[in-house]
mmCIF file as gemmi writes it, N, C-alpha and C atoms, coordinates in Angstrom:
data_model
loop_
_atom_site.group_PDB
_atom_site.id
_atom_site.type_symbol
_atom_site.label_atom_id
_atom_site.label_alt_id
_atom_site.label_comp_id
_atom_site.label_asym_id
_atom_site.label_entity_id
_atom_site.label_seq_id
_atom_site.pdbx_PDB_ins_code
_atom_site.Cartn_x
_atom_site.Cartn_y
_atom_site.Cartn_z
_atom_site.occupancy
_atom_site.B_iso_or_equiv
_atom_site.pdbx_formal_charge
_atom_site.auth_seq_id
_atom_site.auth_asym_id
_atom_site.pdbx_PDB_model_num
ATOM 1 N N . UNK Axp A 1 ? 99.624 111.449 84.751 1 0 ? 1 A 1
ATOM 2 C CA . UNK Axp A 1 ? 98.715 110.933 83.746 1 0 ? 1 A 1
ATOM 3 C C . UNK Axp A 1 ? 99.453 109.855 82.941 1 0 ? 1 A 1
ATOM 4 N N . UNK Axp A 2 ? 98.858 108.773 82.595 1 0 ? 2 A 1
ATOM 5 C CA . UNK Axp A 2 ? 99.573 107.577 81.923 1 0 ? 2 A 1
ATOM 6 C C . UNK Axp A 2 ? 98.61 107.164 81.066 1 0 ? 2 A 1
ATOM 7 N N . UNK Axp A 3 ? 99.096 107.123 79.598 1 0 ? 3 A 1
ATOM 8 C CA . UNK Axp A 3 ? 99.031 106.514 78.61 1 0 ? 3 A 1
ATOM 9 C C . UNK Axp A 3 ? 98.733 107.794 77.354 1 0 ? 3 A 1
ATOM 10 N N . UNK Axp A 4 ? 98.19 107.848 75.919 1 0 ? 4 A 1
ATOM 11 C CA . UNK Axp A 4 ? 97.651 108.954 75.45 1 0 ? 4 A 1
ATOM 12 C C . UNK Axp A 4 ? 96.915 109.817 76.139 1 0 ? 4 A 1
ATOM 13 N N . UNK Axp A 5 ? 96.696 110.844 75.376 1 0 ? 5 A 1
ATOM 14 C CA . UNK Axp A 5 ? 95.888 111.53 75.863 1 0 ? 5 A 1
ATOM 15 C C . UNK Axp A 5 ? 94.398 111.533 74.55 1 0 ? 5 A 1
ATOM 16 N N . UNK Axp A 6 ? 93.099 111.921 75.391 1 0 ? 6 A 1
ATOM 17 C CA . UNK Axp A 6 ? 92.606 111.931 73.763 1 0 ? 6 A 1
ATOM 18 C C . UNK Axp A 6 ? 92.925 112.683 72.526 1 0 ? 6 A 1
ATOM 19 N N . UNK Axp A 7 ? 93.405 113.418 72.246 1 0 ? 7 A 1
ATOM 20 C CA . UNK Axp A 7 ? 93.943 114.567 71.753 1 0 ? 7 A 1
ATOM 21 C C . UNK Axp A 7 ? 94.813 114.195 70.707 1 0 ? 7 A 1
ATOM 22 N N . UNK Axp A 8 ? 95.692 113.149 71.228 1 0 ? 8 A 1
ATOM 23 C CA . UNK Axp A 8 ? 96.639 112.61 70.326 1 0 ? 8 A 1
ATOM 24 C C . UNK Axp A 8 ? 96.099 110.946 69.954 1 0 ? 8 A 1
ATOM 25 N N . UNK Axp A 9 ? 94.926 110.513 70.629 1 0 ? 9 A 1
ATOM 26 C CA . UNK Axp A 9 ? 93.99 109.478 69.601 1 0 ? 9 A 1
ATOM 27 C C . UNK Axp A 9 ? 93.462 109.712 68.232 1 0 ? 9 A 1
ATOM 28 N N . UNK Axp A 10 ? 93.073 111.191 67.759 1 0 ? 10 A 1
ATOM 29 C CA . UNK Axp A 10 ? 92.381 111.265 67.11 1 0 ? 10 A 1
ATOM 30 C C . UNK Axp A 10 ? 93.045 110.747 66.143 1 0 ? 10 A 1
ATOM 31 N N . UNK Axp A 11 ? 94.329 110.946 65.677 1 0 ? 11 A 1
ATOM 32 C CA . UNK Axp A 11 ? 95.071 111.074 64.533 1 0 ? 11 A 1
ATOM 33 C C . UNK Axp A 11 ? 95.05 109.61 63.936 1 0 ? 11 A 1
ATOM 34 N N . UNK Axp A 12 ? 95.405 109.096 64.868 1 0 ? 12 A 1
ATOM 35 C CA . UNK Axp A 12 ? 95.587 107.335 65.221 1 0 ? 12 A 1
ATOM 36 C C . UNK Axp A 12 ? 94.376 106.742 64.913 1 0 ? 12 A 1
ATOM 37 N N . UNK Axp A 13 ? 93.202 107.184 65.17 1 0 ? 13 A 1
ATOM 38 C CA . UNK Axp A 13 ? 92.313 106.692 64.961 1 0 ? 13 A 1
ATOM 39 C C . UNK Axp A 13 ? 91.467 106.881 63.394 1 0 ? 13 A 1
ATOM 40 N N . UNK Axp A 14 ? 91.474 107.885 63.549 1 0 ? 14 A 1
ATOM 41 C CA . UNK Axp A 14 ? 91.711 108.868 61.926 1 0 ? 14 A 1
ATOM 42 C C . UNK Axp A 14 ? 92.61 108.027 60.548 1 0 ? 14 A 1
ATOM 43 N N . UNK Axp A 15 ? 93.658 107.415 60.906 1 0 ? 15 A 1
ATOM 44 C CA . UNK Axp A 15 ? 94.565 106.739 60.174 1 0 ? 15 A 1
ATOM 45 C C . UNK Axp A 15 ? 94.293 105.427 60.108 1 0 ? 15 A 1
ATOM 46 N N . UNK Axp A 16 ? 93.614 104.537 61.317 1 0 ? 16 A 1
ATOM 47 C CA . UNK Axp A 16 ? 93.489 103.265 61.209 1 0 ? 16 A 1
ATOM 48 C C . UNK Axp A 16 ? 92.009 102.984 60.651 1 0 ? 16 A 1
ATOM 49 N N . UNK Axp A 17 ? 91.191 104.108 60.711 1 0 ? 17 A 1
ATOM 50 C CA . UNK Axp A 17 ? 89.779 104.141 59.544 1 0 ? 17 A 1
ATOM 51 C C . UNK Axp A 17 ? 90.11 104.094 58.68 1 0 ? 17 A 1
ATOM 52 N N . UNK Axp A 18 ? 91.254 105.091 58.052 1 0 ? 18 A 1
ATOM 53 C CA . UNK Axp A 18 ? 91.684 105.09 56.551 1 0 ? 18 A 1
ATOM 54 C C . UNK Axp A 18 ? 91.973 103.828 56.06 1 0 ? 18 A 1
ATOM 55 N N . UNK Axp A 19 ? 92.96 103.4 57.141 1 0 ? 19 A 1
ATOM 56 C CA . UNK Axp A 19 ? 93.673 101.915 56.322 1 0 ? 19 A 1
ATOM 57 C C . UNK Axp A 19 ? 92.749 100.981 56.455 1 0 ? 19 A 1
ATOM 58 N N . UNK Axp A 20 ? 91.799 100.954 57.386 1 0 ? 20 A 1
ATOM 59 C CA . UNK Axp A 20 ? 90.045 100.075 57.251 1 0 ? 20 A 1
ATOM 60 C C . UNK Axp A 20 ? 89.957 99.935 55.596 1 0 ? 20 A 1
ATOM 61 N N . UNK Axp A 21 ? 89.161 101.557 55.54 1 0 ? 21 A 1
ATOM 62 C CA . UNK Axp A 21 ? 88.844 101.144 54.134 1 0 ? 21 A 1
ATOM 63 C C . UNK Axp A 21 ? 89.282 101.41 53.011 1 0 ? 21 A 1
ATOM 64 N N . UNK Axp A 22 ? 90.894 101.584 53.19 1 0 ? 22 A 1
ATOM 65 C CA . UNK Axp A 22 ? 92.089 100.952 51.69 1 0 ? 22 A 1
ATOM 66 C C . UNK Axp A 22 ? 92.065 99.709 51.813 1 0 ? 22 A 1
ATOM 67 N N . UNK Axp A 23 ? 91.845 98.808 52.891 1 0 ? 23 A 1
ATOM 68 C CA . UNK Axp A 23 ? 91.851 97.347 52.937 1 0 ? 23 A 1
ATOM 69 C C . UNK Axp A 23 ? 90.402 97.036 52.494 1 0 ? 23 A 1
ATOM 70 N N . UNK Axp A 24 ? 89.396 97.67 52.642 1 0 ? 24 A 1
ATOM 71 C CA . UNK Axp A 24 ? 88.005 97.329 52.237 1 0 ? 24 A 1
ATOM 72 C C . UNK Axp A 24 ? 88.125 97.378 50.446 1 0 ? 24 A 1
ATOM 73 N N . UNK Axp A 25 ? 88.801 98.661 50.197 1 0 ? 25 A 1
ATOM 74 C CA . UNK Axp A 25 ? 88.782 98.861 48.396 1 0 ? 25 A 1
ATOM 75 C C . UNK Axp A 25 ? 89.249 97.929 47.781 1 0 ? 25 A 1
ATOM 76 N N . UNK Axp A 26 ? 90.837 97.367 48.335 1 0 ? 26 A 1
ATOM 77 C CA . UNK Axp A 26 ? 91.239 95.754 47.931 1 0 ? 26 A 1
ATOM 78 C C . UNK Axp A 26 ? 90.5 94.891 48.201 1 0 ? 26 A 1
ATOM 79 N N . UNK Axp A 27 ? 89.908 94.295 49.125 1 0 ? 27 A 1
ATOM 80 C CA . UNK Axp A 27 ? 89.473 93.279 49.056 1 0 ? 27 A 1
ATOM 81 C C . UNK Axp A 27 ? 88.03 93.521 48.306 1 0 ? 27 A 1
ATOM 82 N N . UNK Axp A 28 ? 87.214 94.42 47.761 1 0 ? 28 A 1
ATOM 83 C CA . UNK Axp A 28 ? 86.218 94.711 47.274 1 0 ? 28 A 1
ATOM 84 C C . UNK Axp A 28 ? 87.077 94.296 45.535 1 0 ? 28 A 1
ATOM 85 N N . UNK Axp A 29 ? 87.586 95.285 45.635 1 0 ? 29 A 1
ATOM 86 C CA . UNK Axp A 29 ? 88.509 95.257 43.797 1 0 ? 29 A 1
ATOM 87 C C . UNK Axp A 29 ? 88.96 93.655 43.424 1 0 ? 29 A 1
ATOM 88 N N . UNK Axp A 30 ? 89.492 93.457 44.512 1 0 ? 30 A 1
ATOM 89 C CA . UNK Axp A 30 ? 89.793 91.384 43.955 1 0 ? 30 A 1
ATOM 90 C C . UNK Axp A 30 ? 88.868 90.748 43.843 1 0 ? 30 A 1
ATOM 91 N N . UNK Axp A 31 ? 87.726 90.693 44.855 1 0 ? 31 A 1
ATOM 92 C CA . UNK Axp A 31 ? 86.538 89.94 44.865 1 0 ? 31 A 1
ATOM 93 C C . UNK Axp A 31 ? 85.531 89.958 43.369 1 0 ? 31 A 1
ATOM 94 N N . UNK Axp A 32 ? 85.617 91.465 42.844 1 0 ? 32 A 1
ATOM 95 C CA . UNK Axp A 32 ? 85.169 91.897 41.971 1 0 ? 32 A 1
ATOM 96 C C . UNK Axp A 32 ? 85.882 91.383 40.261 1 0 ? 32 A 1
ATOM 97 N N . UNK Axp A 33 ? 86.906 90.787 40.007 1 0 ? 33 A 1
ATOM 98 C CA . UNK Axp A 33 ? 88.053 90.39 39.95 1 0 ? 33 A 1
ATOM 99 C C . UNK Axp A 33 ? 87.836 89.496 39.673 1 0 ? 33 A 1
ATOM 100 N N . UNK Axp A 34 ? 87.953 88.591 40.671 1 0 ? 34 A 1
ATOM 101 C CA . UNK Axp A 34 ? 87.699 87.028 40.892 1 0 ? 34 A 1
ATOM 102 C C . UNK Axp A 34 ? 86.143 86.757 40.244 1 0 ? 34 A 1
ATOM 103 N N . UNK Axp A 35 ? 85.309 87.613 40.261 1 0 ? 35 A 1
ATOM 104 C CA . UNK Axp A 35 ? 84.155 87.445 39.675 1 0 ? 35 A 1
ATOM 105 C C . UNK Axp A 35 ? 84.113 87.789 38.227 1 0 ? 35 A 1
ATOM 106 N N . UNK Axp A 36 ? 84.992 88.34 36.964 1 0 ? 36 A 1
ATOM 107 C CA . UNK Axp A 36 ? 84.839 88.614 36.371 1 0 ? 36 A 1
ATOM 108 C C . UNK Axp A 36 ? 84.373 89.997 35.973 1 0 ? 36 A 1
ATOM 109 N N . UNK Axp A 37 ? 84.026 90.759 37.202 1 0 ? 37 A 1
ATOM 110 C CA . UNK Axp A 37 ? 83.621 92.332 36.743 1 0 ? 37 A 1
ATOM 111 C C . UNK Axp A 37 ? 84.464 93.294 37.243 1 0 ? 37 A 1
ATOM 112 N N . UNK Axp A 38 ? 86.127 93.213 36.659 1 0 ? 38 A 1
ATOM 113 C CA . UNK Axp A 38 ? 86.715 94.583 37.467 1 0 ? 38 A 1
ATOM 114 C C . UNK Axp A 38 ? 86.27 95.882 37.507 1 0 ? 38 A 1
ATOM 115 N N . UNK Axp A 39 ? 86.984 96.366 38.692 1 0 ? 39 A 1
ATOM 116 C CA . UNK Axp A 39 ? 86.181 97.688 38.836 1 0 ? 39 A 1
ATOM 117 C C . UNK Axp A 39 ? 87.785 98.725 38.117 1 0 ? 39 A 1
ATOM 118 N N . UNK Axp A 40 ? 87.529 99.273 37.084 1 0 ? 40 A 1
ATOM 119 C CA . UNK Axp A 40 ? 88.249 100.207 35.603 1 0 ? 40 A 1
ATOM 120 C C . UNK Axp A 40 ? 88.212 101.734 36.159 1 0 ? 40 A 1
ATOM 121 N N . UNK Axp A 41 ? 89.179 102.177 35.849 1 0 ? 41 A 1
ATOM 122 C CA . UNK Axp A 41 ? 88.766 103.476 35.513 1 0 ? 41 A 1
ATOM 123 C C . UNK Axp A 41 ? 89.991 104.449 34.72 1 0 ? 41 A 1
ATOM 124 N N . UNK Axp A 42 ? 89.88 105.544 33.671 1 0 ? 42 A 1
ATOM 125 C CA . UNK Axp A 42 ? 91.2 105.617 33.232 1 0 ? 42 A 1
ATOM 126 C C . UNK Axp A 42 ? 90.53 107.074 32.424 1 0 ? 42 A 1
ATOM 127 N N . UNK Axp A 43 ? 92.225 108.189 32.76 1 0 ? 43 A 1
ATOM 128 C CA . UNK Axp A 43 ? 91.633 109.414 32.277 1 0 ? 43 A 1
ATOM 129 C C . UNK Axp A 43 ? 93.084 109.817 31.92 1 0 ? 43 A 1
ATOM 130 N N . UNK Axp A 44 ? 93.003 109.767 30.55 1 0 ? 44 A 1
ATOM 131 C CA . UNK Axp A 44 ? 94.479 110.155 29.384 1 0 ? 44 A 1
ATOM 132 C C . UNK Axp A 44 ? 95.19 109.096 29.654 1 0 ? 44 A 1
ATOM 133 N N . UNK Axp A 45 ? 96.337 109.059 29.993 1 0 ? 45 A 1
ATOM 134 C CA . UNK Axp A 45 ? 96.956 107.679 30.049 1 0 ? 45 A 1
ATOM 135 C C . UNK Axp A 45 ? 97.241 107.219 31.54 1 0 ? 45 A 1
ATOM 136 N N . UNK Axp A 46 ? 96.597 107.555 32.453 1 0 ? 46 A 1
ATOM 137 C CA . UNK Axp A 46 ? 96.126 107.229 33.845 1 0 ? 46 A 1
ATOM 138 C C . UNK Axp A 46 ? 95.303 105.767 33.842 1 0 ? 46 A 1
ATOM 139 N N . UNK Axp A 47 ? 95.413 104.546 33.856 1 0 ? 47 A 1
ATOM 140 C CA . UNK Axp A 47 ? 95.076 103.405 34.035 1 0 ? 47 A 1
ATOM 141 C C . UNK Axp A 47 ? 94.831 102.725 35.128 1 0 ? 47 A 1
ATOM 142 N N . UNK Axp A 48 ? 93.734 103.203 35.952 1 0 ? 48 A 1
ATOM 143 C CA . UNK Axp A 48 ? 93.94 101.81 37.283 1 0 ? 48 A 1
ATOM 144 C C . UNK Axp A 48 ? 92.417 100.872 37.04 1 0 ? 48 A 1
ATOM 145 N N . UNK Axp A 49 ? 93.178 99.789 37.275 1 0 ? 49 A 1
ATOM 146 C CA . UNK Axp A 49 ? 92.15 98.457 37.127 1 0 ? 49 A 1
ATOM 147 C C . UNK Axp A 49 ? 92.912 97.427 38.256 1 0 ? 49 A 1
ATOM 148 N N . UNK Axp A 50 ? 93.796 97.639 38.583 1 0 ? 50 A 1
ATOM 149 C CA . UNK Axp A 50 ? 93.74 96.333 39.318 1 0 ? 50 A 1
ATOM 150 C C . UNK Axp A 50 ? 93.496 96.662 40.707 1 0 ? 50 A 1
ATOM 151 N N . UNK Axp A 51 ? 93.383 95.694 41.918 1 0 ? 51 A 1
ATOM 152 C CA . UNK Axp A 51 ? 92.964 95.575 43.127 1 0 ? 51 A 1
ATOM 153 C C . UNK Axp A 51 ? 94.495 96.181 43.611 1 0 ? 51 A 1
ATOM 154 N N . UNK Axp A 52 ? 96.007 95.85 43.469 1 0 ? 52 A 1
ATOM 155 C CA . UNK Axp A 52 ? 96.634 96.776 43.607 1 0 ? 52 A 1
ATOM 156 C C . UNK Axp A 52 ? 96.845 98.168 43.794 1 0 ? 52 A 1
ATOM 157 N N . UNK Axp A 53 ? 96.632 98.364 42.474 1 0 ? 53 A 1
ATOM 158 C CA . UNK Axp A 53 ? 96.337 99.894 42.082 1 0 ? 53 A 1
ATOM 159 C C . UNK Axp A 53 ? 95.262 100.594 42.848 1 0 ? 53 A 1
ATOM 160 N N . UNK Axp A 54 ? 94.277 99.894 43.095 1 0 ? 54 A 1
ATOM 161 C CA . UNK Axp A 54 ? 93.259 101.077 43.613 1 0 ? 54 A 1
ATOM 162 C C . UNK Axp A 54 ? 93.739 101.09 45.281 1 0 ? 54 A 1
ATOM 163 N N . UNK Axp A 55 ? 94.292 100.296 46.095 1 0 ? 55 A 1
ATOM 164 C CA . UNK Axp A 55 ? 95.122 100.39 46.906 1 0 ? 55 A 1
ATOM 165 C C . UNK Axp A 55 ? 96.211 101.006 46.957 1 0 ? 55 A 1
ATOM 166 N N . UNK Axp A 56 ? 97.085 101.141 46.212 1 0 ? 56 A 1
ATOM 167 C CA . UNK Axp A 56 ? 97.868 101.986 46.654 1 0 ? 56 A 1
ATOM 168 C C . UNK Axp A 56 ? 97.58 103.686 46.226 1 0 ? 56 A 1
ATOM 169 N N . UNK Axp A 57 ? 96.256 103.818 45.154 1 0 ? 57 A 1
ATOM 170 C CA . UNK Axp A 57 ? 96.009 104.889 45.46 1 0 ? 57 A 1
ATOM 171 C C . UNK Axp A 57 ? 95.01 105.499 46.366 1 0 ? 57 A 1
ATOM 172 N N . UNK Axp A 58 ? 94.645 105.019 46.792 1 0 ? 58 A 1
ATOM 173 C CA . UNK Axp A 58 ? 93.924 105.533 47.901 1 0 ? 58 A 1
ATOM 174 C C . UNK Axp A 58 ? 94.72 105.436 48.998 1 0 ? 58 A 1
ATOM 175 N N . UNK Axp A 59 ? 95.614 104.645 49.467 1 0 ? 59 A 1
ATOM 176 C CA . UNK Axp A 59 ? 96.684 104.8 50.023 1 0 ? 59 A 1
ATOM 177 C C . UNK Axp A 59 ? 97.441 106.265 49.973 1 0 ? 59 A 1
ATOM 178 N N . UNK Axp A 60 ? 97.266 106.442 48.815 1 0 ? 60 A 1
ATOM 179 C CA . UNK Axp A 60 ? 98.185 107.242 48.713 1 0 ? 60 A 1
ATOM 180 C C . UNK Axp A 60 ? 97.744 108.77 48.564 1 0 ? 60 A 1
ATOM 181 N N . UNK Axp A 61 ? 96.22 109.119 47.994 1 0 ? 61 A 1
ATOM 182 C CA . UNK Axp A 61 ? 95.431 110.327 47.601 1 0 ? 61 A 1
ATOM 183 C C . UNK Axp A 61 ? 94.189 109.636 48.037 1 0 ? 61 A 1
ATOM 184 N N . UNK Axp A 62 ? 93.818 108.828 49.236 1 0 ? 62 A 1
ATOM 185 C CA . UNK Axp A 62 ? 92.547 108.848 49.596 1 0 ? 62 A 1
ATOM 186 C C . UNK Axp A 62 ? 91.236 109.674 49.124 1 0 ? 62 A 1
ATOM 187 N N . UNK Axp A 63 ? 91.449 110.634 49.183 1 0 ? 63 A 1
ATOM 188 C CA . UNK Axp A 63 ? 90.712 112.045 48.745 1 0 ? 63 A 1
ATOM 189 C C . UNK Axp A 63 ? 90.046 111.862 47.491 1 0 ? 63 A 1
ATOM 190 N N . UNK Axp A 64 ? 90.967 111.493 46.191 1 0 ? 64 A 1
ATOM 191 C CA . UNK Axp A 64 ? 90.852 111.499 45.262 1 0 ? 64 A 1
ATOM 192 C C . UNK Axp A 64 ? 89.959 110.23 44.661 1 0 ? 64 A 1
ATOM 193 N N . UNK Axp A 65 ? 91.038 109.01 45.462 1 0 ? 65 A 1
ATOM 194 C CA . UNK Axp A 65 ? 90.442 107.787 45.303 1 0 ? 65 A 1
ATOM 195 C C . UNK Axp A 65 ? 89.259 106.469 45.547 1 0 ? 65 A 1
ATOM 196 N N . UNK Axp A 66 ? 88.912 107.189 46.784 1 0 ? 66 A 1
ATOM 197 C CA . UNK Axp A 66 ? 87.852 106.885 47.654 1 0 ? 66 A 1
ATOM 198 C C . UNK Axp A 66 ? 86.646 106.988 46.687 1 0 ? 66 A 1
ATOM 199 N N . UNK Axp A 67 ? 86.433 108.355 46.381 1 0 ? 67 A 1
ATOM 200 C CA . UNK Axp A 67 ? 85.406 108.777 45.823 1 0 ? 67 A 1
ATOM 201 C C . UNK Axp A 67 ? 84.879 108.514 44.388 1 0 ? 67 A 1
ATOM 202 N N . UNK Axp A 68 ? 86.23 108.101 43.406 1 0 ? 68 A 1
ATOM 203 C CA . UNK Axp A 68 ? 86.475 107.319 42.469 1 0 ? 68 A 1
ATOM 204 C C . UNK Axp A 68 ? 86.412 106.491 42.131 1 0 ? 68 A 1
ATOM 205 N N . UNK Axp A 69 ? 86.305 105.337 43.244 1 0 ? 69 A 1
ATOM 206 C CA . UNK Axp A 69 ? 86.237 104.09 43.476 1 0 ? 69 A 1
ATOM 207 C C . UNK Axp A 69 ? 84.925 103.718 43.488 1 0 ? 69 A 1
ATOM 208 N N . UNK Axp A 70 ? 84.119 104.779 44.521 1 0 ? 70 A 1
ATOM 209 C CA . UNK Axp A 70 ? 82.945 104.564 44.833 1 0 ? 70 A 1
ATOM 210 C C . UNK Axp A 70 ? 81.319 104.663 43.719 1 0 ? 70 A 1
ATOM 211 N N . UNK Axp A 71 ? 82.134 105.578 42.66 1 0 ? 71 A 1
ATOM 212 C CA . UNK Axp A 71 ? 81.733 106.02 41.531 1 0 ? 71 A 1
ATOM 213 C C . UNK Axp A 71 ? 81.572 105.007 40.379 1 0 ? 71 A 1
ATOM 214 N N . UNK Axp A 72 ? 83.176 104.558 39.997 1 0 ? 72 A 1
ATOM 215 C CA . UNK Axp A 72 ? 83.243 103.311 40.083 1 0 ? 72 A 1
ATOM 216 C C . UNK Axp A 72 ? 82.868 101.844 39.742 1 0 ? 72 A 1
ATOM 217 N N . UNK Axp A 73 ? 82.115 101.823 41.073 1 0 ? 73 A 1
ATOM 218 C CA . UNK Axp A 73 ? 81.404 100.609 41.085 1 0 ? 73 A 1
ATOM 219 C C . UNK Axp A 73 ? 80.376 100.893 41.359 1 0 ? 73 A 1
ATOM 220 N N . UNK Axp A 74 ? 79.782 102.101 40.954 1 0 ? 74 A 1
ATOM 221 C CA . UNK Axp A 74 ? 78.464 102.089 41.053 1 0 ? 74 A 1
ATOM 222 C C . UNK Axp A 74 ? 77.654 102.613 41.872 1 0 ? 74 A 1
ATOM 223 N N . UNK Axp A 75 ? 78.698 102.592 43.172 1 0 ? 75 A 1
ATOM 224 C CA . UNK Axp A 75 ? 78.237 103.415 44.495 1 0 ? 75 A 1
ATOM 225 C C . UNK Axp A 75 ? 78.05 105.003 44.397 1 0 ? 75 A 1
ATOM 226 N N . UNK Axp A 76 ? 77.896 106.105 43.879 1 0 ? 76 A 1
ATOM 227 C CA . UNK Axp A 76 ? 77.638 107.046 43.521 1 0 ? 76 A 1
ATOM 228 C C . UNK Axp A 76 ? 77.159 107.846 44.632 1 0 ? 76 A 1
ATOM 229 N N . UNK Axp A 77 ? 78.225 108.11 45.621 1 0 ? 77 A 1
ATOM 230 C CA . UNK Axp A 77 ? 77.573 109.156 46.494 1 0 ? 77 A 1
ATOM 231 C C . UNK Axp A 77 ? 77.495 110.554 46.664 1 0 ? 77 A 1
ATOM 232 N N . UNK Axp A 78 ? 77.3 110.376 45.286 1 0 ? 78 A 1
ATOM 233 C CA . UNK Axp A 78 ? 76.627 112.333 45.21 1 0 ? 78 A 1
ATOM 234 C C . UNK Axp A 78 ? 75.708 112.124 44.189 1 0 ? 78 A 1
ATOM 235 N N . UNK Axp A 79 ? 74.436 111.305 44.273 1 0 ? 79 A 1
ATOM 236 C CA . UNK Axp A 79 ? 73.158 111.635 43.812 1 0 ? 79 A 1
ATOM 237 C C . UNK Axp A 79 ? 72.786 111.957 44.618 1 0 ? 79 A 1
């Protein structure tokens, strides 16, 4: 047998969605930015506003940040 197997795609594939849309949250957060309406958010002395920041946290706690993001700006996917 030559090359992966599917088994060991998933992960890979799983990971390069993620980094899809940490690259979608930056380029959404700058654009937003560049327009004058950043996308804020801040709880005790936790501060993220820039297109950075929301990249490397979702980078980093996807989980957390994704959904935060999405909230956010408005996107609200849990009505």
């Amino acid at each position: 047998m030559t090359g992966l197997s599917p088994t060991a795609l998933v992960p890979i594939l799983v990971l390069l969605l993620l980094l899809g849309i940490d690259t979608w949250i930056y380029a959404d957060a700058r654009e937003r930015l560049k327009r004058g309406d950043p996308v804020a958010f801040s709880f005790g002395s936790l501060r993220v506003e820039t297109p950075q920041a929301w990249f490397l946290g979702s980078l980093i706690l996807w989980v957390v940040f994704f959904p935060l993001y999405l909230t956010a700006t408005g996107r609200n996917p849990f009505r």
